[in-house]
C-alpha positions, 0 to 999 in steps of 0.5 A: 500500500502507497505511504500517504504521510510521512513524519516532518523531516525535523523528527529525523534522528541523528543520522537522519533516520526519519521512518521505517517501512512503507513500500516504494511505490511511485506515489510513496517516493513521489511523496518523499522527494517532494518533501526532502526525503530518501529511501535508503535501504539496509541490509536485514531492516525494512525500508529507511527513510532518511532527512540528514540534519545536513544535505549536500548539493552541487549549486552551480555557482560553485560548480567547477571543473579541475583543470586536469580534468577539464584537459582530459574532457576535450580530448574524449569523443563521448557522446551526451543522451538522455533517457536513452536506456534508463534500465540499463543504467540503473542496472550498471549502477546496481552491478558496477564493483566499486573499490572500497564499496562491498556491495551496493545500496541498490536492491532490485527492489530500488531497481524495479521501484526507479524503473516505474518511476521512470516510466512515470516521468520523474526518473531520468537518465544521464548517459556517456555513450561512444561514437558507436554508441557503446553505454561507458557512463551514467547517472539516474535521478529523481526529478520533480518540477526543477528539483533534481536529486542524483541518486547514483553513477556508474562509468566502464571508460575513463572519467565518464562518470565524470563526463555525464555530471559536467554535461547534465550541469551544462543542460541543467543551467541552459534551462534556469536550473541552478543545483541539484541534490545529491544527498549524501557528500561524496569525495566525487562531488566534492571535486567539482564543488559540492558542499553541504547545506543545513537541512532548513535551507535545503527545504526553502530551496527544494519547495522552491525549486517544486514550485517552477515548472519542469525543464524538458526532458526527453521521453524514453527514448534515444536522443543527442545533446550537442557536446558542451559548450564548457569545453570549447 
């Protein structure tokens, strides 16, 4: 059954465990993000719920990217798509080995629950693909009105994980956005610039960003974005 309420974010304890329970279906994570909420699953418990005290994000103002690595970026031939092949990406996700990662938080229960999610609308996917088309990078999110949370990356090929986040900033901002969500701060992140904000801000700018109307995203289905012009 559909979670109908949760308790206000503010209740969360100190390592910002708001509830326990509830399923994942798209009326229940719709319900969550739009209010500052993520499932987090953990081996042997039901369902968690998380609202950390401090939310990281990426705000575009203090987006950057290092220098070697913006070297690297304009010597590849990797392409930008959209939505192309959502399943796949979350599945890479969900299998990608990780050095000093045992495992992953993505069940195939969160598999199954973001894939219906994306064919609601309101899960995407960001992808890094060859010139012969070849998936080498990816990010999948959750995005409701113009408030986007990145939930998780993958890359098989040098720095497309990378890649996928400099180009989705790049259409991100051709479209009025001016951050997203990440959550939970990563050393990968923190590398283009990601800070942690307290969670009352990250409230005030999420109702803000759910109020605008959403940016145009591509249906499932193949689709290219012109290189960035970051790199020109």
């Amino acid at each position: 059954m559909p979670i109908l309420e949760f308790p206000p974010v503010e209740e969360a304890d100190e390592h910002g465990l708001l509830a326990v329970g509830g399923d994942l279906h798209v009326s229940s994570l719709l319900l969550a993000y739009s209010n500052g909420i993520f499932p987090w699953p953990h081996e042997g418990y039901p369902m968690l719920w998380f609202a950390p005290a401090e939310r990281a994000i990426l705000d575009f103002d203090d987006f950057h990217i290092p220098s070697r690595l913006a070297r690297y970026l304009k010597k590849v031939n990797y392409t930008f798509h959209i939505n192309t092949d959502f399943a796949a990406v979350i599945h890479a996700c969900r299998t990608s080995v990780r050095k000093r990662q045992q495992g992953t938080w993505i069940t195939p229960e969160i598999e199954a629950a973001y894939t219906a999610l994306h064919e609601a609308g309101h899960a995407h996917s960001f992808e890094a693909r060859t010139p012969d088309g070849e998936l080498v990078g990816g990010m999948y999110g959750v995005m409701i009105g113009r408030a986007f949370s990145g939930e998780s990356m993958f890359f098989r090929a040098p720095h497309a994980s990378k890649f996928v986040i400099v180009e989705t900033v790049a259409y991100f901002r051709q479209h009025g956005m001016t951050w997203f969500d990440i959550e939970v701060m990563t050393p990968h992140m923190a590398l283009f610039g990601a800070k942690e904000i307290p969670r009352a801000e990250f409230m005030r700018r999420l109702k803000q960003a759910i109020a605008q109307p959403p940016i145009p995203l591509p249906p499932p289905r193949r689709r290219r974005i012109p290189h960035s012009a970051l790199f020109s």
